[in-house]
C-alpha positions in Angstrom: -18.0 -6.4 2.3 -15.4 -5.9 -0.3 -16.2 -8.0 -3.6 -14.7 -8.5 -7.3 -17.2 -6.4 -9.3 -16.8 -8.5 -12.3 -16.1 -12.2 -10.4 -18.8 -13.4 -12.7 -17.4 -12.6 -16.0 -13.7 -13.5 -14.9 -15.1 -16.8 -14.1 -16.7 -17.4 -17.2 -13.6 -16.3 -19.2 -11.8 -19.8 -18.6 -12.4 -21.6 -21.6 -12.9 -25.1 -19.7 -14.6 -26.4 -16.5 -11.2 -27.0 -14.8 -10.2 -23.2 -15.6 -13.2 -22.1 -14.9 -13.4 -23.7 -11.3 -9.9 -22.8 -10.6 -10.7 -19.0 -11.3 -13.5 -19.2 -8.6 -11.3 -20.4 -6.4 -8.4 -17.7 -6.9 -10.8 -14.8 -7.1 -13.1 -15.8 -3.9 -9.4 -16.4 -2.0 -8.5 -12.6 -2.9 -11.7 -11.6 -1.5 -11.2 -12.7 1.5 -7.9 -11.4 1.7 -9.2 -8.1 1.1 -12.1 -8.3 3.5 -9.4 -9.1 6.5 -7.6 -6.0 6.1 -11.0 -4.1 6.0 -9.9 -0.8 8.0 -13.2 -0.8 10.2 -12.7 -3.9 10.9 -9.2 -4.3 12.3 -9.7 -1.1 14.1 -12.5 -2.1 16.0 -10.9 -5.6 16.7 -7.7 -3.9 17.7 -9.0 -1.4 20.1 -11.7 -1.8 22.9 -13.0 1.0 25.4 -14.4 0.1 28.8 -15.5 3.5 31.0 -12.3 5.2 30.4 -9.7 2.9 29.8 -8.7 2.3 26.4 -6.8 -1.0 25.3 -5.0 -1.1 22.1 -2.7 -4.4 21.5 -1.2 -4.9 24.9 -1.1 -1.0 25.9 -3.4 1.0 28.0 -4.6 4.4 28.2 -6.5 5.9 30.7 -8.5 8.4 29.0 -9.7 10.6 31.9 -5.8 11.9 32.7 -5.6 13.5 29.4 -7.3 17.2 28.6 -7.9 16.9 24.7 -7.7 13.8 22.5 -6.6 15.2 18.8 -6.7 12.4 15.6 -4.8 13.4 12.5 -3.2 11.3 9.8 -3.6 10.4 6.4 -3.5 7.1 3.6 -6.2 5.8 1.7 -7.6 4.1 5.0 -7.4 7.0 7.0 -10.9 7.5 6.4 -12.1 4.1 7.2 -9.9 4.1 10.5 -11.4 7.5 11.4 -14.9 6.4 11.1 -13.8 3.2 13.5 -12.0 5.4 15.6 -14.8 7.7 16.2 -17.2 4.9 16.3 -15.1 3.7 19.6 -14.5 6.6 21.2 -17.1 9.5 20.4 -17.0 12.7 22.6 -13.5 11.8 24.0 -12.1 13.2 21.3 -11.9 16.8 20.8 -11.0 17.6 17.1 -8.8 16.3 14.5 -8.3 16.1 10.7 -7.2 13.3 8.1 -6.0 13.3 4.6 -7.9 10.8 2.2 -7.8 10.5 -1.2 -10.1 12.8 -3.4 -13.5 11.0 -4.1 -13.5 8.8 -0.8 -16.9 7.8 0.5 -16.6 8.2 4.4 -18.6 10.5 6.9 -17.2 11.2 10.3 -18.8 13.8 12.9 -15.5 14.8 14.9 -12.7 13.9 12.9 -12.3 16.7 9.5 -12.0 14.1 6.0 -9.7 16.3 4.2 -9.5 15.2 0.0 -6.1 15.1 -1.2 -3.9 14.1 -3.9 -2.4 10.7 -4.6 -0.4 9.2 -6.0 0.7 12.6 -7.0 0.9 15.7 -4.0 -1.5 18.8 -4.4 -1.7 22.3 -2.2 -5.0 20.0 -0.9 -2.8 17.8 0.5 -0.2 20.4 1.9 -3.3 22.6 3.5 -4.6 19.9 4.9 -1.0 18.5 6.3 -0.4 21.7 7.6 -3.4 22.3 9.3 -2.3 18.6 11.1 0.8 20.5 12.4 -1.4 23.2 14.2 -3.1 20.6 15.9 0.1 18.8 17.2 2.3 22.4 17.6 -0.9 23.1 20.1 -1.0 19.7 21.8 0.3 20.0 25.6 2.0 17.4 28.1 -1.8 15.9 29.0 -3.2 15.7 25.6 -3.3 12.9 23.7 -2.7 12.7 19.8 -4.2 9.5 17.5 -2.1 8.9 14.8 -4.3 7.0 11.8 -1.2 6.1 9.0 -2.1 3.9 6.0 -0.2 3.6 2.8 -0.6 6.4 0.5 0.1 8.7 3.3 3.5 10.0 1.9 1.7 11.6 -1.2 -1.4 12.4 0.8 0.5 14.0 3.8 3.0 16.7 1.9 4.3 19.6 3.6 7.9 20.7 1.3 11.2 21.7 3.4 12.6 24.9 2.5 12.2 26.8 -0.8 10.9 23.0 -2.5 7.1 23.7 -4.1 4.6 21.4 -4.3 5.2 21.2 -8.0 9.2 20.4 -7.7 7.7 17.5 -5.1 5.4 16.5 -7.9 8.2 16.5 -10.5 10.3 14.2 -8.5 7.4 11.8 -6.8 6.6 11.0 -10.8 10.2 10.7 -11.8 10.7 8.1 -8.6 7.8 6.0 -9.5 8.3 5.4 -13.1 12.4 4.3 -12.5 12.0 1.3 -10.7 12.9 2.5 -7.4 10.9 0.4 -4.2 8.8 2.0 -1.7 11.8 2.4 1.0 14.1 4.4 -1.8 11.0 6.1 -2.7 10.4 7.6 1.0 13.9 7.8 2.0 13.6 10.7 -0.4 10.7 11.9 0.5 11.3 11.8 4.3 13.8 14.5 3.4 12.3 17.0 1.2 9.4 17.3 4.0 8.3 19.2 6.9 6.4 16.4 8.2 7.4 12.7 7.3 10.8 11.1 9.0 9.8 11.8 12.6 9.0 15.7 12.6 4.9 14.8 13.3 6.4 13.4 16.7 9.1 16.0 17.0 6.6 19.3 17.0 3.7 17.3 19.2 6.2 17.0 22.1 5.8 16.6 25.1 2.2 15.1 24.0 1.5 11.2 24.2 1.3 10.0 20.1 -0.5 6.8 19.7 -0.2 5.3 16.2 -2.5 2.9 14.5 -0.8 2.0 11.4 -2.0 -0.3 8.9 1.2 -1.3 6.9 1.5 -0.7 2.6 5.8 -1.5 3.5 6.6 -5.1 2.8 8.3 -6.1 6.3 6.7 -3.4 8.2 9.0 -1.0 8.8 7.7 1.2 10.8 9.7 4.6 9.3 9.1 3.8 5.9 5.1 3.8 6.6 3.8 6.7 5.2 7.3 7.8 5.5 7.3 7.5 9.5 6.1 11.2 10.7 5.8 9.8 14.0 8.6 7.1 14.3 12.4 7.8 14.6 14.2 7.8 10.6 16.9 5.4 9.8 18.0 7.3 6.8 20.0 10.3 6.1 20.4 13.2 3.7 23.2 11.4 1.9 21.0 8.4 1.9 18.5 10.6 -0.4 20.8 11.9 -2.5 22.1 8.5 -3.2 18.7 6.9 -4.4 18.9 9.9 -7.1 22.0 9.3 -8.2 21.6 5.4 -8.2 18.6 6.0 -10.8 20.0 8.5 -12.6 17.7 11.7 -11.3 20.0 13.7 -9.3 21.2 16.1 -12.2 17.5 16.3 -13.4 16.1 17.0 -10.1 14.0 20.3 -9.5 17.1 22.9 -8.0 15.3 23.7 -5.0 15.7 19.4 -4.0 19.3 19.4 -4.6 19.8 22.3 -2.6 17.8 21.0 0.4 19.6 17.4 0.7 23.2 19.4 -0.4 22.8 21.5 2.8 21.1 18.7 4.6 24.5 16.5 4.1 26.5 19.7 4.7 24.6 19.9 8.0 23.9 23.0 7.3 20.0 22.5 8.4 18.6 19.8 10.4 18.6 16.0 9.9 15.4 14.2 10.7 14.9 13.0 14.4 16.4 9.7 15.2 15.6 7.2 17.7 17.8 8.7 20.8 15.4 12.1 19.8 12.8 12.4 23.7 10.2 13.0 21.8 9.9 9.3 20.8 9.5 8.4 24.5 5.9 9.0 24.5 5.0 7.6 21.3 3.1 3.8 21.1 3.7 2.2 17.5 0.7 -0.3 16.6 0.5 -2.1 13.7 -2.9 -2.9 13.1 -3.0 -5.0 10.0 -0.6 -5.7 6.9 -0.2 -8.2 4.1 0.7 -11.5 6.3 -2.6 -10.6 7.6 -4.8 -10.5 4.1 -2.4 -13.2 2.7 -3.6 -15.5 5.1 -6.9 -15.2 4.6 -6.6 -15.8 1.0 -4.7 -19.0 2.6 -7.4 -20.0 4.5 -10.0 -19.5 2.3 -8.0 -22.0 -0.1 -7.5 -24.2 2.5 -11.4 -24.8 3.6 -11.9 -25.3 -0.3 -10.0 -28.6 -0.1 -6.5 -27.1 -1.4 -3.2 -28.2 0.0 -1.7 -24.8 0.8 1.1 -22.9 1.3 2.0 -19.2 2.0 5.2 -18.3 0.2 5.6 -15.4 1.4 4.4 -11.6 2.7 7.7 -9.8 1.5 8.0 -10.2 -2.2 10.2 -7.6 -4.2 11.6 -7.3 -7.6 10.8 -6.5 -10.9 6.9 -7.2 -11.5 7.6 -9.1 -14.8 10.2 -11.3 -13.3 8.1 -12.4 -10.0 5.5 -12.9 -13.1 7.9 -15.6 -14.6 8.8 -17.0 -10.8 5.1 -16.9 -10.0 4.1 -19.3 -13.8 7.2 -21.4 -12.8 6.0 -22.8 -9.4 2.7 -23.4 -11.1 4.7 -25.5 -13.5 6.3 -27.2 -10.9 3.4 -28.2 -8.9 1.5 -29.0 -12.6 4.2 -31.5 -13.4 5.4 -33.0 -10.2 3.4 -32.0 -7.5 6.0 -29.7 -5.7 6.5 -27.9 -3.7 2.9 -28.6 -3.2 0.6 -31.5 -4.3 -2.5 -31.1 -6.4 -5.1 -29.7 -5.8 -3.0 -27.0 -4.3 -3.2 -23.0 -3.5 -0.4 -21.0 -3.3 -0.5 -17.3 -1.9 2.8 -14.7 -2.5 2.1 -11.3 -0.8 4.1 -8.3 -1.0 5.0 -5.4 -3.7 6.9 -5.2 -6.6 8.3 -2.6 -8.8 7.6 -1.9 -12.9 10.7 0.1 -14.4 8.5 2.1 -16.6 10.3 1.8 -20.4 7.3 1.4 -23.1 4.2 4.2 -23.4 1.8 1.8 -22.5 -0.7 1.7 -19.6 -0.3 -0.9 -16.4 0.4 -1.8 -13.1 2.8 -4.0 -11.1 0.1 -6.6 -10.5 -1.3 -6.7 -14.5 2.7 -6.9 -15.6 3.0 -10.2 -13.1 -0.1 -11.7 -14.6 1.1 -10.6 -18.2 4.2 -12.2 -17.9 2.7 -15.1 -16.3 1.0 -15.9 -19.2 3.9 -16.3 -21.8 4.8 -19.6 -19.1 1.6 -20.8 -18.6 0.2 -22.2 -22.1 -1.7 -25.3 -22.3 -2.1 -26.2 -18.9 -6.0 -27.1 -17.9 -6.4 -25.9 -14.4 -3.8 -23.3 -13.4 -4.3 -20.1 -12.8 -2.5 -16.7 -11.4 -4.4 -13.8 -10.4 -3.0 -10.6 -8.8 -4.5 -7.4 -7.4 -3.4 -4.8 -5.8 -5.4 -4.5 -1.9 -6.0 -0.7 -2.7 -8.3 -1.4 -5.3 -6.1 1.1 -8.1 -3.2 -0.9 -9.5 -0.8 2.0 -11.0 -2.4 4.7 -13.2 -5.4 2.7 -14.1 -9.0 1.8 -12.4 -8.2 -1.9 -12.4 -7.0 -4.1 -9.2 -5.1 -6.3 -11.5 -5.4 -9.1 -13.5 -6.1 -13.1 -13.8 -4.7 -15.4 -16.4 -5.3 -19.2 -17.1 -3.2 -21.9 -19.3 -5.7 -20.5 -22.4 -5.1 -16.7 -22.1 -2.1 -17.0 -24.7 -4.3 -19.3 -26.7 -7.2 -16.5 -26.7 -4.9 -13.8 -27.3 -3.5 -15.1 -30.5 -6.8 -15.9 -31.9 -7.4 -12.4 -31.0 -3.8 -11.4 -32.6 -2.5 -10.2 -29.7 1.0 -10.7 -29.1 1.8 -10.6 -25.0 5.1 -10.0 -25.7 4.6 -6.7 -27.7 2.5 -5.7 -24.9 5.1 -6.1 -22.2 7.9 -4.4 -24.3 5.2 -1.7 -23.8 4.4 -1.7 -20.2 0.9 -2.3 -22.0 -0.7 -4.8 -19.7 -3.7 -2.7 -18.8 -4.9 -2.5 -22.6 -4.1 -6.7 -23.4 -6.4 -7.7 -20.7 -9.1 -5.0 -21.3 -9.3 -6.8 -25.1 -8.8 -10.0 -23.0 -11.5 -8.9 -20.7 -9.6 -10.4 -17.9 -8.5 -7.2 -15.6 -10.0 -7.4 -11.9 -12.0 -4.5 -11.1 -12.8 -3.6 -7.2 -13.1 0.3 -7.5 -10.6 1.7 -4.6 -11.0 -0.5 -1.6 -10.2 1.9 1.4 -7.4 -0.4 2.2 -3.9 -0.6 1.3 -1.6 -3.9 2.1 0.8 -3.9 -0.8 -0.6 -6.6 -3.2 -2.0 -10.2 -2.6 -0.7 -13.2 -6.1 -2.6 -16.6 -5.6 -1.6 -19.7 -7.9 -4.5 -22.5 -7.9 -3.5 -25.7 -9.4 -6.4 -28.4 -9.9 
């Protein structure tokens, strides 16, 4: 069971009953969202094994036609899948290895947990990712490879094209996360400084049979953007790279050996990644096993059995965090002062991920910037609340979730002299609501859905 370590004291923070009750109510509904993406969970619910013949989601494998059964992957739920995996099919598999995250709690007898690096690559990661191409280099026509991909997997899964080193793929993974760029931009690039990620999994394990079990991090779910897609067909090209550098203003200050690969990618000079018309995509089954519809629900339904009228805004928000911040306060204005687009007591749930365009030297994440900005909009109203978390449990560079604010928290933080909108200037959410004491803590959840913003209104 995944809880809110500090649910209690968040509670307790609202200044008035109302607050108070409507905090419960947004903090239990996130919960829940986070226990429906549990990795175990899905997996076992997703999969079923009956003498040989395994199900998965409409497909079916008959286990006894194939010689060896390999599972490799990586994301921060990699582990969690792994343990489900083995869980469901013991002996029948012969070997594999995962990349986790360093630190992660899980114990497998089969599968190898490898600790790697993220958000940031290491050589863990890239010994570990190699070792994964052994396995699917040595895979033959009647074996069968497991695919376990969960967000995270990009920076846990590195393996640098050409004469790129882990620390030039370090240089520009920090430099893409801090501009502003979204997830997609992030791993077009990506996909093309790699050995490994935009199809070339799928491309060295052929003729093998690849089954993926993907829980999605990728608002939409697209399926080569996942982890980068090592086992899916890519959509982008070496131009496309080069022009999410340019468009943030990284191409001239990008590590040599990265310019040189995507110059001579769009040159042709060496290979693009395998597309869709590539055979070694005709044995590969794409399943995704969970994402954030799924955990938004939950946090839907959860509201809904309290008594709230709901509504699920949506599972694919983008944009800047503090401006979804601002959108987020104003429907729960709306809905305050006229009862639209839902009537009180209502529950609104936004899923998705945004994007903080790092430009102060302060400490945050996306989700403590929504609820930060959120609270500029939200003062004086009794009974309205935002909360946001991220479903991974580590919301940017920090060890929070996220955050929750009420129609007091820019009451409390002036009496405190705080001014939010310092703060903000400074990408400084993390250290107003540790004064505040009003961050959500989790520790890392061994799940990852993009993020999960509930509105109560009472």
């Amino acid at each position: 069971m995944i809880t809110i370590n500090n649910k209690e004291q968040l509670i307790k923070n609202g200044e008035t009953q109302l607050n108070q009750k409507a905090r419960a109510l947004a903090l239990k509904s996130l919960e829940f969202a986070l226990n429906a993406v549990d990795p175990k969970q899905i997996v076992k619910s997703k999969l079923s094994l009956k003498n040989s013949i395994l199900k998965v989601n409409g497909y079916t494998f008959d286990l006894k036609k194939f010689k060896n059964i390999y599972v490799v992957g990586g994301g921060k739920a990699s582990g969690s899948m792994a343990e489900a995996l083995e869980q469901i099919l013991g002996k029948h598999i012969t070997n594999g290895l995962v990349n986790i995250p360093h630190g992660s709690k899980h114990k497998t007898e089969i599968v190898k947990l490898h600790e790697a690096s993220h958000p940031i690559p290491d050589e863990a990661g890239v010994k570990g990712t190699r070792r994964m191409l052994e396995i699917a280099e040595q895979a033959k026509k009647d074996d069968l490879i497991i695919c376990l991909i969960s967000g995270g997997g990009s920076s846990l899964m590195p393996l640098p094209r050409g004469g790129i080193s882990i620390a030039d793929k370090r240089k520009i993974t920090e430099d893409l996360l801090k501009c502003g760029a979204t997830i997609n931009e992030i791993n077009t690039v990506r996909k093309h400084i790699s050995h490994f990620k935009g199809g070339w999994l799928a491309k060295k394990a052929y003729p093998a049979t690849i089954l993926n079990l993907i829980l999605s991090d990728v608002v939409g779910d697209p399926l080569d953007f996942i982890a980068s897609g090592p086992t899916v067909p890519d959509s982008t090209t070496f131009s496309d790279a080069i022009k999410v550098l340019k468009k943030y203003g990284l191409w001239d200050k990008a590590p040599a050996s990265i310019r040189k690969v995507l110059s001579d990618g769009e040159k042709a000079l060496i290979p693009e990644t395998p597309k869709a018309e590539d055979e070694a995509f005709k044995k590969a089954y794409n399943v995704v096993v969970g994402n954030n519809r799924s955990a938004s629900l939950a946090a839907c339904e959860h509201l809904k059995s309290a008594g709230l009228n709901t509504l699920l805004l949506t599972s694919t928000m983008e944009g800047e965090a503090r401006h979804v911040g601002v959108m987020l306060a104003s429907i729960a204005r709306e809905v305050f002062m006229s009862g639209n687009p839902v009537p009180k007591p209502a529950g609104i749930v936004a899923g998705g991920e945004t994007t903080v365009t790092v430009t102060g030297k302060g400490l945050g994440g996306r989700n403590q910037e929504i609820a930060l900005a959120a609270s500029l909009k939200l003062s004086s109203m009794n009974g309205v609340v935002v909360a946001s978390l991220s479903t991974d449990g580590v919301d940017g560079p920090t060890d929070a979730a996220g955050a929750i604010i009420d129609g007091k928290t820019l009451t409390r933080a002036v009496k405190m002299k705080l001014n939010p909108e310092e703060f903000l200037a400074e990408n400084d959410s993390y250290n107003f609501f540790s004064k505040l004491g009003d961050l959500i803590f989790t520790r890392p959840t061994g799940t990852n859905v993009n993020d999960v913003s509930v509105i109560v209104v009472l």
